[in-house]
C-alpha positions as CSV (number, residue, x, y, z in Angstrom):
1,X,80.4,-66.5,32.0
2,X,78.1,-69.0,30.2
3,X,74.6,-67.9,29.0
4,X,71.5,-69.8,30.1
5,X,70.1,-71.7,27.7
6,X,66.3,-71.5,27.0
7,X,66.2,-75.4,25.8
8,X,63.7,-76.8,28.2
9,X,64.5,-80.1,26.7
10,X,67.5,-81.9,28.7
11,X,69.8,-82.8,26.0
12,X,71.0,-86.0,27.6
13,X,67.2,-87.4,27.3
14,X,66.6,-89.2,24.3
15,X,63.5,-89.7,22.0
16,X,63.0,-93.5,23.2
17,X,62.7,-91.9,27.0
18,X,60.7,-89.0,25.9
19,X,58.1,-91.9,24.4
20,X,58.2,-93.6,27.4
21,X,57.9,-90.5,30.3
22,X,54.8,-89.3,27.8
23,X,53.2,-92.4,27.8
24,X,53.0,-92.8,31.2
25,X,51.9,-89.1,31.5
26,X,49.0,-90.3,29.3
27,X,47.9,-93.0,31.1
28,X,48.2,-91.7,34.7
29,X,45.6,-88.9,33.4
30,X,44.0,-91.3,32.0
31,X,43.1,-92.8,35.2
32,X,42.9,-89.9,37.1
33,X,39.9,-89.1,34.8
34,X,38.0,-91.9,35.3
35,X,38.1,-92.3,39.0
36,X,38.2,-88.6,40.2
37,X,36.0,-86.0,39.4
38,X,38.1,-83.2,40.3
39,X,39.8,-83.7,37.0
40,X,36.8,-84.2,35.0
41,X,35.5,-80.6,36.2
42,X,39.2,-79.2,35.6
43,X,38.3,-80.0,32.0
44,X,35.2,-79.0,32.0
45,X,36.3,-75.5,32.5
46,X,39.7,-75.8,30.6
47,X,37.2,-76.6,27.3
48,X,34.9,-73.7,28.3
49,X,37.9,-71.5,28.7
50,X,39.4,-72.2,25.2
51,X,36.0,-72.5,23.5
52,X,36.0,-68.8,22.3
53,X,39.5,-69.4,20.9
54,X,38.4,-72.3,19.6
55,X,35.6,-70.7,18.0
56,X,37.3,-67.6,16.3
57,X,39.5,-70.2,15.0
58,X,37.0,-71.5,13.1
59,X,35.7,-68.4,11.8
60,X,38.2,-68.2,8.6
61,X,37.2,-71.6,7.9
62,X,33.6,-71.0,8.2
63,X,33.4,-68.1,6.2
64,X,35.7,-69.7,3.4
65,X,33.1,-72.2,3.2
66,X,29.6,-70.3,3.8
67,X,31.6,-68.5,1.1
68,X,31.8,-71.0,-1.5
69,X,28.7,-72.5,-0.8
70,X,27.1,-68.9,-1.7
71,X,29.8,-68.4,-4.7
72,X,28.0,-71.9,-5.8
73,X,24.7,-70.9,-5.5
74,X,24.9,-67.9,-7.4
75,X,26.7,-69.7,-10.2
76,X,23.5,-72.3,-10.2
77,X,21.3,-69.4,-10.0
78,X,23.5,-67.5,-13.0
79,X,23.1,-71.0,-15.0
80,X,19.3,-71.3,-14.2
81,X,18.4,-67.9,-15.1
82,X,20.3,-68.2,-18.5
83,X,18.2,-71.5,-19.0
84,X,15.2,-70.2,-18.2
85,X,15.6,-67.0,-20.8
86,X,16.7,-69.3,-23.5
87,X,13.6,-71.6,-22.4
88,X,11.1,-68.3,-22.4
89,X,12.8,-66.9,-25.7
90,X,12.1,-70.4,-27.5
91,X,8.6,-70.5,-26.3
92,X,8.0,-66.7,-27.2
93,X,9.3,-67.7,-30.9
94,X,7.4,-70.8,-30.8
95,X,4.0,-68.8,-29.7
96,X,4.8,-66.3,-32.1
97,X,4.7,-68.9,-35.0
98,X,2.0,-70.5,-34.0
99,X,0.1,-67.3,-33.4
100,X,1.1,-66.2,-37.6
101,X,0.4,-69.7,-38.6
102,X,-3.4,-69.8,-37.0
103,X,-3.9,-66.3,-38.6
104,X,-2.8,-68.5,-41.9
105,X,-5.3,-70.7,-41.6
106,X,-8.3,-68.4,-40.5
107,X,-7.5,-66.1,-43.4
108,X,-7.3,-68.8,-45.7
109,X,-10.6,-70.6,-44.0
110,X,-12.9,-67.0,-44.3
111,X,-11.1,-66.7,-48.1
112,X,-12.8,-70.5,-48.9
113,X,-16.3,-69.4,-47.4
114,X,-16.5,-66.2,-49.1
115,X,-15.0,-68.7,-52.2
116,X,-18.1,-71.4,-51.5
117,X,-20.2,-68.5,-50.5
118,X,-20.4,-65.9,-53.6
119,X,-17.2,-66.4,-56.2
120,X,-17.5,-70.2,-56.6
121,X,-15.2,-69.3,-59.6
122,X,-12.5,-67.9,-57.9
123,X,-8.9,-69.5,-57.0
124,X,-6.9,-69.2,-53.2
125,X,-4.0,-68.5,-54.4
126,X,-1.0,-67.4,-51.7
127,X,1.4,-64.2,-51.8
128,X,5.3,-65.3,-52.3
129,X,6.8,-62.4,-52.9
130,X,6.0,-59.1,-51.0
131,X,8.3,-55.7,-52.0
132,X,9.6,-54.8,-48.9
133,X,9.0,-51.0,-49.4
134,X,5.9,-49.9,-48.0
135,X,5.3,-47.8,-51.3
136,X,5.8,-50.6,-53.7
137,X,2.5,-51.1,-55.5
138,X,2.9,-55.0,-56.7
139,X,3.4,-58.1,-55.3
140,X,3.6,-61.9,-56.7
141,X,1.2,-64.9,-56.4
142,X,1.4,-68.6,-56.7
143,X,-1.0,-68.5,-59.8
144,X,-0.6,-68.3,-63.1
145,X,-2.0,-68.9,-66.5
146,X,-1.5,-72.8,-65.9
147,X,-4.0,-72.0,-63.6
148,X,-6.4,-70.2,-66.2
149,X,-5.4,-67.0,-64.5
150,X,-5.4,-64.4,-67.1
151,X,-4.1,-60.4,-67.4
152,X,-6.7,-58.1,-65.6
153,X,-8.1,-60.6,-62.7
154,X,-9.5,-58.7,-59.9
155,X,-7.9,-59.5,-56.6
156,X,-9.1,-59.7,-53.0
157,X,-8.8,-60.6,-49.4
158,X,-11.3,-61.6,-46.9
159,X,-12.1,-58.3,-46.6
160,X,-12.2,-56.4,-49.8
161,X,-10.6,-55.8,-53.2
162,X,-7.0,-55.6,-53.2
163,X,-5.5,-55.2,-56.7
164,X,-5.6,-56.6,-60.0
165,X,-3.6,-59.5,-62.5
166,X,-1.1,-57.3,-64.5
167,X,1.2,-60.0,-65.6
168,X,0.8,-63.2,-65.8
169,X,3.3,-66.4,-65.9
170,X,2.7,-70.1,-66.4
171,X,3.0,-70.3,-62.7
172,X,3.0,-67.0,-61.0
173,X,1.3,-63.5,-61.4
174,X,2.0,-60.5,-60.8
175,X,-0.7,-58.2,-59.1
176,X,-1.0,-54.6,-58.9
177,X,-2.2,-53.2,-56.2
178,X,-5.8,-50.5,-56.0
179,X,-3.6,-47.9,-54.4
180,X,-1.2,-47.9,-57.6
181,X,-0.9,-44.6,-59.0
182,X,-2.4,-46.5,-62.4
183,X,-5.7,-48.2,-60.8
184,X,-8.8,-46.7,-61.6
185,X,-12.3,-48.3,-59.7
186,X,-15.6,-48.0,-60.9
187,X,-17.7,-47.9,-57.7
188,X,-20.4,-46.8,-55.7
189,X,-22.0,-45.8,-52.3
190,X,-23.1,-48.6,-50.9
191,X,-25.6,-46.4,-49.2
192,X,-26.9,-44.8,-51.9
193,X,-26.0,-46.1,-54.9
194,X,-24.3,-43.0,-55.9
195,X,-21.8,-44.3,-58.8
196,X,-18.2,-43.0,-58.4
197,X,-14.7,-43.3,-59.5
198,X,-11.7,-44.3,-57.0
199,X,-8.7,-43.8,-57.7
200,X,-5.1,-45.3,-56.5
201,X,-2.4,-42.0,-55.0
202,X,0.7,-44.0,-54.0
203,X,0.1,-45.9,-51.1
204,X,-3.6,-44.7,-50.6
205,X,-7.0,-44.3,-52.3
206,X,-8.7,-41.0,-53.5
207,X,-12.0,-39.9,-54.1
208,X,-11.6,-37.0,-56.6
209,X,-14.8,-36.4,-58.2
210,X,-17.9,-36.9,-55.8
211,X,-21.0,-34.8,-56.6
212,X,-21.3,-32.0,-53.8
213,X,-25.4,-32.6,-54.7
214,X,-25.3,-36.2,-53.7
215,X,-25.2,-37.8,-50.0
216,X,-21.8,-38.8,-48.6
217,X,-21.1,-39.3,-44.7
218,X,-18.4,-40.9,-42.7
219,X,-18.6,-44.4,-42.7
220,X,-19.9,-45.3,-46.2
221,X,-18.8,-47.9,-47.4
222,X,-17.9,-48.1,-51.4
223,X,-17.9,-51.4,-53.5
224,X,-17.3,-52.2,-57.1
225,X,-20.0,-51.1,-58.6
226,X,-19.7,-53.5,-62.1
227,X,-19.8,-50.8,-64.3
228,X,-16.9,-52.6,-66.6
229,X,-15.6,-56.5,-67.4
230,X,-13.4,-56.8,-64.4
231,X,-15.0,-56.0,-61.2
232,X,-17.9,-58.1,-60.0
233,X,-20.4,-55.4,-58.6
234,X,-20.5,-55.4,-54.4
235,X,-16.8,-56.1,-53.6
236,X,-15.6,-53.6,-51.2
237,X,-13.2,-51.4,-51.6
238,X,-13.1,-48.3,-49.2
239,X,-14.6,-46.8,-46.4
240,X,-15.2,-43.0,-45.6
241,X,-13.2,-41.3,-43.1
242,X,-14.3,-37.9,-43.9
243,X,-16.6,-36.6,-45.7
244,X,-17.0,-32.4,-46.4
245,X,-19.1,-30.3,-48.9
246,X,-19.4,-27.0,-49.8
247,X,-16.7,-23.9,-49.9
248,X,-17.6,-23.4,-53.8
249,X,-16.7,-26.5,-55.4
250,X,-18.7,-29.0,-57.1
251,X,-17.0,-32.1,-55.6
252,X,-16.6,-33.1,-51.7
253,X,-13.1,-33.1,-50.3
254,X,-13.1,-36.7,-49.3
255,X,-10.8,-39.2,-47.2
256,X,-11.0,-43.1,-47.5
257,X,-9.1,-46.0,-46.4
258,X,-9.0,-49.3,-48.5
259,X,-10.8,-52.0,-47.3
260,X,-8.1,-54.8,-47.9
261,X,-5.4,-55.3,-45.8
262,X,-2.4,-54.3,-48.5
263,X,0.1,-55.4,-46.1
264,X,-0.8,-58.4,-43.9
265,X,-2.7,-60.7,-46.0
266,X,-0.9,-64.2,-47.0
267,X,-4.2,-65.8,-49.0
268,X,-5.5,-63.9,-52.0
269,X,-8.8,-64.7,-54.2
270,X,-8.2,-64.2,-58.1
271,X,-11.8,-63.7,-59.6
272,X,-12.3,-64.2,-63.0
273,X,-13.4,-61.5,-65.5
274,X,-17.1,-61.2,-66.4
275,X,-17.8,-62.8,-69.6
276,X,-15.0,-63.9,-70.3
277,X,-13.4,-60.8,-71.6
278,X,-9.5,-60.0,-71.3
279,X,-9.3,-56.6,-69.6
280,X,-6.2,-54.3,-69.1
281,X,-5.1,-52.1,-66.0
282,X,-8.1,-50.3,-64.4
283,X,-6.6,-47.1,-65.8
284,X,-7.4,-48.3,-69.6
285,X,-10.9,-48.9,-69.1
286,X,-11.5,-45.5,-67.0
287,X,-14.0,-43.0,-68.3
288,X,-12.3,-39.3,-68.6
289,X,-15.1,-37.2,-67.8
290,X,-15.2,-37.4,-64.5
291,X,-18.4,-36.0,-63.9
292,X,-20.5,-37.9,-66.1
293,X,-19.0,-40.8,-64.7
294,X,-20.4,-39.8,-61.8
295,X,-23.9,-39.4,-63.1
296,X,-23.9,-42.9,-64.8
């Protein structure tokens, strides 16, 4: 006994009849749509019917998309951002430079007034080389003795004295700094008038010898006092941070902080010796005793 068969296509029909029995399908519906309504509502509801299937099967492709679209936006977001940093690290360098070149010019602007001001015969003359230890005691001008700069120069910043000529070049000079373990500075309250000694302690200043019978207070200020050939009396050099007598000795136990910025100044003044006169280190032309130098 045969099997049924689950073809529901006769085989006898061919493709050329199926054409022709669709087509007329088509266009009987066709004009059953436009002149009855019955079949107009029947697909009405037929499309309301599969709209839900219809509608999950977009879902996939809707979320493939929505997708992508967010995949893309993150990706122009990603790219913006890194454009944005580069942008604000550029304009952070640039600010920066600009910020250490205006400090350039002001120091080198307040250097030319003091210059015009008081030390007509000094030179601007710019660091080059800085040690990069923060104990080194020297560092190297643009000045030398084609310049007329000569061996034991007093150095300074805007602010105050900061070292001394110790060798000189045709084009550049070496300068040793006041807190040099070799720098001795003749000097005095400006206060008072109370002559001193101040010497340089590796990186700082110290006030060794200061009469315990004389005034001394936080806050004084102490200059150059002109006492020798290489210091031009009134240039500051320290302040006081603290300032305590007493407990038996004949001296106060002192603290003070150079005047000069060691460190951040670009712009130097070289003044010239008085008279003329070719001094050494500060150290050669300091007076032993340190109490009567004191009392001078």
């Amino acid at each position: 006994m045969a099997e049924p068969s689950l073809n529901f296509v006769h085989n006898g029909l061919r493709s050329t009849s199926k054409l022709v029995v669709l087509s007329l399908v088509s266009v009987v519906l066709l004009l059953l749509d436009n002149r009855y309504d019955v079949v107009k509502i029947s697909r009405n509801y037929i499309a309301t019917a599969l709209y839900p299937f219809q509608w999950l099967a977009m879902q996939p492709v809707n979320a493939v998309s929505n997708g992508m679209v967010f995949l893309e936006k993150q990706q122009n977001l990603s790219n913006e951002n890194r454009l944005l940093k580069a942008q604000n690290a550029q304009l952070k360098l640039q600010l920066s430079q600009h910020a250490v070149e205006l400090k350039s010019v002001l120091n080198l602007n307040q250097l030319n007034q003091v210059q015009k001001a008081a030390l007509p015969q000094a030179q601007v003359a710019q660091i080059v080389s800085n040690d990069s230890n923060p104990l080194a005691d020297r560092f190297i001008i643009n000045k030398g003795s084609h310049h007329q700069i000569r061996m034991g120069d007093a150095v300074s910043d805007e602010h105050g004295l900061i070292g001394q000529i110790s060798a000189v070049q045709p084009l550049s000079s070496e300068v040793m700094l006041i807190t040099s373990t070799n720098a001795v500075i003749p000097t005095m309250v400006m206060r008072t008038g109370v002559r001193t000694l101040v010497y340089g302690r590796s990186g700082s200043l110290d006030l060794r010898y200061f009469p315990a019978n004389a005034s001394l207070l936080p806050n004084d200020l102490l200059v150059t006092s002109g006492m020798d050939s290489v210091y031009p009396a009134g240039i500051p050099v320290a302040t006081v941070t603290k300032a305590q007598s007493g407990n038996g000795s004949p001296y106060y136990r002192a603290q003070i902080e150079p005047v000069a910025q060691m460190r951040s100044s670009t712009f130097v003044l070289v003044i010239p010796q008085k008279h003329g006169q070719t001094a050494h280190y500060s150290a050669d032309v300091a007076v032993t005793n340190p109490t009567s130098a004191n009392h001078d």
